[in-house]
N, C-alpha and C positions, 0 to 999 in steps of 0.2 A: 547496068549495075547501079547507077546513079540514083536510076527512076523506082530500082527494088525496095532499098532502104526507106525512103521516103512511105510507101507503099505499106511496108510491115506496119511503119510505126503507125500507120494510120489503120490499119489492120488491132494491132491492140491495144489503140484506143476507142475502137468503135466495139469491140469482146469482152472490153472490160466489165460492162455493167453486166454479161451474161456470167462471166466468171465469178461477179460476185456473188450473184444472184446463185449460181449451183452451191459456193461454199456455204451461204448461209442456211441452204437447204443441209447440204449433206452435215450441217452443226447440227442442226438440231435434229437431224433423225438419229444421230450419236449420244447428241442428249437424250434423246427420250429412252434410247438404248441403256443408257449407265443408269439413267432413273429408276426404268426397269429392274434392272441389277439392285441397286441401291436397295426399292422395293422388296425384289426378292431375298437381299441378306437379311435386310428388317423385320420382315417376316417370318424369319427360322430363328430367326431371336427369338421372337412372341413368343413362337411354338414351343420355344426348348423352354423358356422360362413356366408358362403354362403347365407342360410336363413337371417342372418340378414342382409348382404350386399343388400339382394334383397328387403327385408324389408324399407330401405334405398327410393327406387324409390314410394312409395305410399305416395299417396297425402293426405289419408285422415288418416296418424297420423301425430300427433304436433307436435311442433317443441321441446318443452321438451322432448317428447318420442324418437324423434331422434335424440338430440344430447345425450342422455344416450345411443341409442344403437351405434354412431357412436364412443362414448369414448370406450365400452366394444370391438371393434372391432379393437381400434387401442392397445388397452391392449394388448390382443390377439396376434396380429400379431407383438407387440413390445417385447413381450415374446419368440413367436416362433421363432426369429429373432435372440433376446440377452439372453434370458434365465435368463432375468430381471423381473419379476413382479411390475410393478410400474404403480404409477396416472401421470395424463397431467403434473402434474408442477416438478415431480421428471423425466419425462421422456426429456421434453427440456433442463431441467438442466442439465444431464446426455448427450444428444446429444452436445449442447452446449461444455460440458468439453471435448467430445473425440474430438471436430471438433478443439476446442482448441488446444487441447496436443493427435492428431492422435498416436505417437510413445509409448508414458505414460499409457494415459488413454485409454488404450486398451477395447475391452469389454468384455475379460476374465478377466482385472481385473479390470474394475467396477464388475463384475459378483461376485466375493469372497469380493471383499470391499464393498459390497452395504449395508452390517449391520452398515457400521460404517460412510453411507453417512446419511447427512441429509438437507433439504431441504428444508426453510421457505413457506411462504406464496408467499411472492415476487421474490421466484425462486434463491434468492441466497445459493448457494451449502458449504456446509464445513464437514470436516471429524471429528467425535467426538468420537476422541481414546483420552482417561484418559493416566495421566503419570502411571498409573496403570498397562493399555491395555502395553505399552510401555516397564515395566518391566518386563512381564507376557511373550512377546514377547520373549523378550533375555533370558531369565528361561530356556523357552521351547526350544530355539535355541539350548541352550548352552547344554541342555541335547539330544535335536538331535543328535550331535555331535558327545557327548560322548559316548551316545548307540550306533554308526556308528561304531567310532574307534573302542570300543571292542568288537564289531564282529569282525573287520578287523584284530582285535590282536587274539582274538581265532581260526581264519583260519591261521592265519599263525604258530601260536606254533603248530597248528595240522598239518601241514603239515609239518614243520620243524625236528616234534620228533614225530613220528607217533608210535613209541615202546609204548613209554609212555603215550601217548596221548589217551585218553578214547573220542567213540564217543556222549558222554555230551559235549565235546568243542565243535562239531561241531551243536548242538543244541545250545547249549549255543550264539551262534556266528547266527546261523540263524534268532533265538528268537531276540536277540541285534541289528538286522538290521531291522526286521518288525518292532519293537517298535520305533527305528527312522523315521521307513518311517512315521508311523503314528503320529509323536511327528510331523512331519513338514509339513504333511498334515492341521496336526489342526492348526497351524501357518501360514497357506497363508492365509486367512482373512487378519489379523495385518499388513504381511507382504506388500500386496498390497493397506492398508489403508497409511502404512508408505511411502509409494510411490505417493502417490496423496497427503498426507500431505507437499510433500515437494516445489509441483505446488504453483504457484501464482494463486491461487482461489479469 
């Protein structure tokens, strides 16, 4: 019993590298698998949209029927484009702004401000962040930050006193920087709403 244990552990440290070795295989034949997939959805998109493009040339639907399929197409392709979802009046408004403010209103950030754009009847544009949205902003900033720094402070006492230093700091410190990442993830919304707020709209 003594000599078994001993035995394992050396057992799956010598399989290790085979274990890896199959997982990284069986990833990527998975990946290639969902890619496939992916492919295939992307594909029946084309087609369906094509169809309706061609749709387009028949003389004997209305003109109602085709200006509903000629809006679903420029949806579409205004999507595929910007990775915007929007109707006719929020989508010239939106053009309109970046042809405005090209350097600003970029269309990765209308893309994360778009929850906080809105859009009348008559196509005028304005950003509706609350002094709320505003404070919420600088909350989340301000504890970005601070989860940043004490990661940055736990790597360095770990590395500074490594005698003393238990590897919980370096958890500690890794933990403290994925939660920043994600504290200021969920902050570019606001972020980029506070940026078109500051435009002459």
């Amino acid at each position: 019993m003594d000599n078994t244990l001993p035995e394992i552990v050396k057992l799956i440290e010598n399989t290790q590298p085979i274990f890896l070795a199959i997982s990284i295989i069986i990833f990527l034949i998975l990946k290639i698998d969902i890619l496939k997939s992916f492919d295939f959805v992307s594909q029946k998109k084309i087609n369906e949209l094509n169809l309706l493009i061609n749709a387009l040339d028949k003389k004997s639907l209305s003109a109602e029927v085709k200006y509903s399929i000629k809006e679903k197409i420029e949806t579409d392709l205004f999507y595929k484009s910007n990775k915007i979802l929007a109707n006719k009046i929020y989508r010239t408004a939106l053009v309109k702004l970046n042809q405005k403010y090209p350097l600003v209103a970029e269309w990765h950030v209308l893309k994360r401000a778009y929850r906080y754009i809105k859009v009348d009847i008559h196509g005028n544009l304005k950003i509706n962040l609350s002094s709320v949205d505003i404070w919420i902003y600088r909350l989340v900033f301000i504890i970005s930050i601070a989860m940043f720094m004490m990661g940055l402070i736990c790597f360095i006492f770990y590395f500074i006193d490594k005698s003393q230093a238990t590897p919980d700091l370096i958890i500690l410190g890794i933990m403290s920087i994925i939660i920043a990442f994600f504290y200021h993830c969920s902050n570019l919304p606001k972020q980029n709403a506070l940026k078109l707020l500051k435009l002459n709209l």
